[in-house]
C-alpha positions in Angstrom: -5.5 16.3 -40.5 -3.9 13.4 -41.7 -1.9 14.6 -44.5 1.2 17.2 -44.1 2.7 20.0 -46.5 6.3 20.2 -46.1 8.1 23.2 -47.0 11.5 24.9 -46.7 11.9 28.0 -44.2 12.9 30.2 -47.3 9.9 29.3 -49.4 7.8 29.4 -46.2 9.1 33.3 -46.0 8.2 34.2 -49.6 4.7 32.6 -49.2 3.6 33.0 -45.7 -0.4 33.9 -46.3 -0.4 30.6 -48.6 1.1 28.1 -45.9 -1.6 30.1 -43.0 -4.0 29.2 -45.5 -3.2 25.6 -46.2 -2.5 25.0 -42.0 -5.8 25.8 -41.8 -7.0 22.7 -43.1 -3.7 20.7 -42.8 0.1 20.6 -40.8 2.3 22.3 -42.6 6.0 21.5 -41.8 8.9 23.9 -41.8 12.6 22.5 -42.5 15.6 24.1 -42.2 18.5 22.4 -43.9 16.1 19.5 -44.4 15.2 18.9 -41.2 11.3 19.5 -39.4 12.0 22.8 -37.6 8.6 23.8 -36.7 5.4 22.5 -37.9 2.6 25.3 -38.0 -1.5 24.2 -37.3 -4.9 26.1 -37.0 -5.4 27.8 -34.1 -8.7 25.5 -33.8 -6.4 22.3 -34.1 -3.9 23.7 -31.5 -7.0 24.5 -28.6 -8.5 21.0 -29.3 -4.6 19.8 -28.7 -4.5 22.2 -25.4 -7.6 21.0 -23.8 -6.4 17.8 -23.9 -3.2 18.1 -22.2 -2.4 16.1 -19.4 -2.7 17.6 -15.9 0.0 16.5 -13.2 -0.7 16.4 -9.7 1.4 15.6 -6.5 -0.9 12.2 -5.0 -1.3 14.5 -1.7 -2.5 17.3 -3.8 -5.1 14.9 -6.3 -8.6 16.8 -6.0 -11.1 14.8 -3.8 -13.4 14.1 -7.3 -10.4 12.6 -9.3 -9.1 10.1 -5.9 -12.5 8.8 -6.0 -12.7 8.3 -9.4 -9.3 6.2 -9.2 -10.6 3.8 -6.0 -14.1 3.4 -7.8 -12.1 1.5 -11.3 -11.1 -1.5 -12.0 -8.1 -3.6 -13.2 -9.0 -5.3 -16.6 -9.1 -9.1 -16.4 -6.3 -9.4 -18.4 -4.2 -7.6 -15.9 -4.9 -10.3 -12.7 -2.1 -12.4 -13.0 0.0 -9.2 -12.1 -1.5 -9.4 -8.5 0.4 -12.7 -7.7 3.4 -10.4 -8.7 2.9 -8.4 -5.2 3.1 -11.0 -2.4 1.0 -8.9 0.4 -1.4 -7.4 -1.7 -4.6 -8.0 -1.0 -7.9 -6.3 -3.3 
């Protein structure tokens, strides 16, 4: 989905079933007064985009699985010299 239609909001009214058509395969862009209003996408492009929403969670509230997961990784290499940043801090 790379490429975009772009289209105004009056000639997305007059053709409606041809811009569904198109956003099935493509982003199709709505403008009103030449600016992106709304942008319209297949309903199989917008639940790939859903399931990979971000999920916030208060660090009292983190579930068991994901806290273990987070004290099991490790800091890239390229990262060490940010340790001597933190006086105390020992790994």
């Amino acid at each position: 989905m790379s490429q975009m239609i772009r289209v105004s909001s009056t000639e997305f009214g007059k053709e409606v079933g041809r811009y569904q058509d198109a956003a099935l395969s493509q982003p199709v862009v709505v403008t009103r007064n030449g600016r992106d209003r709304t942008v319209m996408i297949s309903a199989e492009e917008y639940q790939r985009l859903k399931r990979r929403d971000r999920q916030v969670f208060v660090a009292g509230e983190l579930p068991d699985e994901i806290a273990e997961a987070v004290g099991r990784s490790e800091m890239g290499a390229r990262h060490a010299p940010l340790d001597d940043l933190i006086k105390d801090w020992k790994p």
